[in-house]
C-alpha positions, 0 to 999 in steps of 0.5 A: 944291237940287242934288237938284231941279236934277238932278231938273229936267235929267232932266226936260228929257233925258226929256221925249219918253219919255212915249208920244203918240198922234200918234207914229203919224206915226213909221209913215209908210209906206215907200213914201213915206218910204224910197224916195225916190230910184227908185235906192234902191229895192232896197239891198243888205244890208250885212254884220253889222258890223264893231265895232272894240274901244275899245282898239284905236280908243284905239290908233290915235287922233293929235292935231291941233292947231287954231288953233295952240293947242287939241289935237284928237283923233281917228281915221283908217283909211286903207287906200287913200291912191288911192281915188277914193271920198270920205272920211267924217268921223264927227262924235258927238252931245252928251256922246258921242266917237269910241267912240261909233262903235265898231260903225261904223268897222269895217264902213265902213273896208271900203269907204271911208277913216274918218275921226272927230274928238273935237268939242273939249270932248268925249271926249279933246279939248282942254276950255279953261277959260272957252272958249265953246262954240257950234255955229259953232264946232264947223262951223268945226272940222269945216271946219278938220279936212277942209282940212287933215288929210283934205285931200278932198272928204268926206261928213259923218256925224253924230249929234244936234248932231254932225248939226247942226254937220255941217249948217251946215258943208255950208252957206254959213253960216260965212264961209269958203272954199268949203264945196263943195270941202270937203264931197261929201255929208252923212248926218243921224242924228236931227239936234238942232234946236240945241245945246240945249233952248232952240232948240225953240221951236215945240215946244209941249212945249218952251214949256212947259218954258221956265220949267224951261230958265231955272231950270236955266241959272240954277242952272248959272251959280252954280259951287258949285250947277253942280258938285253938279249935273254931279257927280249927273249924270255918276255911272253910274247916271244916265248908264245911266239916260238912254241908256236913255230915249233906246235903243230897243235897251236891250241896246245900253246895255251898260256899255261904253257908260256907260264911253264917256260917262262917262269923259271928265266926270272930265276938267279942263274937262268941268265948265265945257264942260258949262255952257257948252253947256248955257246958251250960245246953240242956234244956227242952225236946221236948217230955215233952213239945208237948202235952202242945202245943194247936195250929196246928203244922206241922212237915217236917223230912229229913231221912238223918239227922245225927244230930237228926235221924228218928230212935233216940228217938227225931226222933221216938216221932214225928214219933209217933205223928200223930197217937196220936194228932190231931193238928200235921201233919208230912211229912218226906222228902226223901234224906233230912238232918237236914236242908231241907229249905237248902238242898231241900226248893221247896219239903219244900214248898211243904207241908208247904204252903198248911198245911199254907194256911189250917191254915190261912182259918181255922182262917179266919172262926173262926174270921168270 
């Protein structure tokens, strides 16, 4: 039973892998897509990047308490306490950490202070026994991480249900001060269309496997069938597996990268975090929350994601965006998967930094 369950999962995980003719719509022409703004027309060419090592990143990671009760980890590079550009807070993606961004923190702590946070239930954050997890949740804690340790106005980065926690931070979703005095600006990398599968309902794809989602939730909630199941899929062979469907740089999936993911499974708490994520509600949807965000928003998309594909309903709302709002910019990134900061970071970097440096000039004047 275990067996089929894991079997049933990966198949969920897996599901984009197979090859469709209308992902032609991933090619859609530059001229279109990648210069959205007049002002990004020309970028300028980053430097190689900069990877900073795991050890050194475990190193100069701190501890912050949320709600006086839940200890949160994360990592801060602040070279300029005086410096008029925004902060940037790195917020991974589902079962990922702070060492995700390992070949990130280097080169954008050049030009700015780097902020990243483990989301709790993830990489060394706190894992409470019988905590409901919910994409709400996680917005709050961003929120609550910028108001009192970055203590300024930041621009979001985040990767797949990172970018969507990111999105209904920079939203008036939560009831909460302001969220425009906290956050300046927010860069989507494949953004999730919710915490889990189940959010993807117009994805005909997604229909289908309905069924499937129901099986593995049912599965999940008897412990002794959960437990077999996350032991099958956290073994290395499994994790190496899966990146390497969701890559388009496969050398990318070294085994640093496996230890990155796998390491924090063996953790107390991991079991019970997975499950809940798993089988807990998706949240909010992206398309019902980006025309409620006022700030600059730029959107980097790997054309070889499985997980949330150019041609699924998520993936066609933000193709869409450019030519209907202002504020976003969209770049969709060759041969790249549902992880580009990973699989091909220096082409990230590309078009993040110019599309930064033009949002933090742009802040400059208006302070002037």
């Amino acid at each position: 039973m275990a067996s089929m369950a894991v079997e049933a999962a990966m198949a969920v995980h897996l599901l984009g892998q197979q090859r469709r003719s209308n992902l032609r719509l991933c090619n859609i022409k530059t001229s279109r897509l990648n210069v959205s703004h007049a002002s990004l027309a020309n970028p300028t060419t980053s430097s190689p990047s900069l990877g900073l090592s795991v050890v050194d990143i475990k190193e100069r990671c701190q501890k912050w308490e949320w709600k006086g009760r839940h200890s949160i980890h994360y990592f801060a590079s602040v070279t300029d306490s005086n410096s008029t550009k925004p902060p940037l807070l790195l917020v991974h993606g589902f079962g990922a950490s702070i060492l995700h961004w390992r070949r990130n923190i280097g080169t954008l702590a050049q030009h700015y202070n780097v902020y990243a946070i483990d989301l709790i239930g993830f990489g060394a954050s706190d894992k409470p026994q019988g905590f409901s997890y919910t994409m709400e949740t996680w917005a709050q804690l961003i929120l609550d991480f910028i108001n009192e340790v970055v203590q300024n106005p930041t621009v979001l980065v985040g990767n797949s249900v990172g970018s969507l926690a990111c999105v209904i931070a920079a939203s008036d979703f939560l009831p909460k001060e302001s969220t425009q005095a906290l956050v300046c600006g927010l860069v989507l990398l494949n953004c999730s269309g919710g915490m889990n599968n189940k959010a993807i309902v117009d994805d005909w794809r997604i229909r289908l496997l309905l069924p499937l989602f129901w099986l593995i939730d049912f599965l999940l909630n008897q412990r002794v069938i959960a437990s077999a199941i996350f032991e099958s899929i956290k073994k290395r062979d499994t994790i190496r597996n899966i990146l390497l469907s969701v890559y388009g740089n496969k050398d990318a999936v070294d085994e640093e990268l496996v230890e990155i993911i796998c390491e924090p499974t063996f953790d107390e708490g991991a079991l019970d975090a997975f499950v809940s994520i798993v089988t807990g509600p998706p949240g909010p949807n992206p398309v019902q929350l980006m025309p409620r965000i006022p700030s600059p928003v730029l959107v980097l998309w790997g054309n070889q994601d499985p997980f949330t594909p150019l041609d699924g309903p998520v993936g066609r709302y933000f193709s869409s965006m450019p030519s209907e709002r202002a504020n976003v910019s969209l770049y969709v990134l060759e041969g790249v998967g549902h992880c580009p900061h990973d699989d091909k970071p220096d082409l990230v970097h590309e078009k993040l930094l110019p599309w930064l440096d033009q949002l933090a000039a742009s802040q400059e004047e208006n302070i002037v």
